[in-house]
C-alpha positions, 0 to 999 in steps of 0.5 A: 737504600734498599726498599723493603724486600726479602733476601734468602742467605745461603752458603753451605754453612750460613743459612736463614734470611734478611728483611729490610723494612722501610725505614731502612733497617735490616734484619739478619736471621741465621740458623745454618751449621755457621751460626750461633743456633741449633742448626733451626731446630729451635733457635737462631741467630739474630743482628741487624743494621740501619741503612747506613750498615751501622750495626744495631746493638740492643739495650743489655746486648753485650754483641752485635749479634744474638744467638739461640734466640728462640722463635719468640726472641726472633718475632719480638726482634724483628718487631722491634727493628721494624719500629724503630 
C-alpha cells in the first residue's frame, strides 16, 4: 500500500492527478482532451479505487467513473473518499 501521496497524471491526451489518502483509497481527477471533461475549463473527471485497486462505485453511479463533475462535484468526491 502507498502512503498518502500526490501523482501527477499526464499523456498528451490524459492529464489531471491522483491523491492517495491513508486509508488507502485513491482519488483520480481528469481534465485532458482523453477525459470525460471540458479540457479543465469548468469540469472533470472523477473515479477512485481502494487499496485493493478495487474500483469505488458511489451510490446512484450507474459507471466507475464520473464525468464533467463541476469543481464542487470534485471537492465533495475527494472529501467522500478521504472519509471512507
Amino acid at each position: 500500500m502507498r502512503l498518502a501521496a500526490f501523482e501527477v497524471t499526464s499523456d498528451g491526451h490524459m492529464q489531471g492527478f491522483h491523491m492517495t489518502f491513508r486509508n488507502g483509497n485513491t482519488v483520480s481527477v481528469q481534465f485532458g482532451r482523453g477525459n470525460y471533461a471540458d479540457g479543465g475549463i469548468t469540469t472533470a473527471e472523477i473515479a477512485a479505487w481502494d487499496r485493493n485497486e478495487n474500483w469505488i462505485r458511489l451510490p446512484g453511479w450507474n459507471d466507475d467513473v464520473r464525468g464533467h463533475c463541476t469543481p464542487d462535484e470534485v471537492a465533495e468526491f475527494i472529501q467522500t473518499i478521504r472519509e471512507m
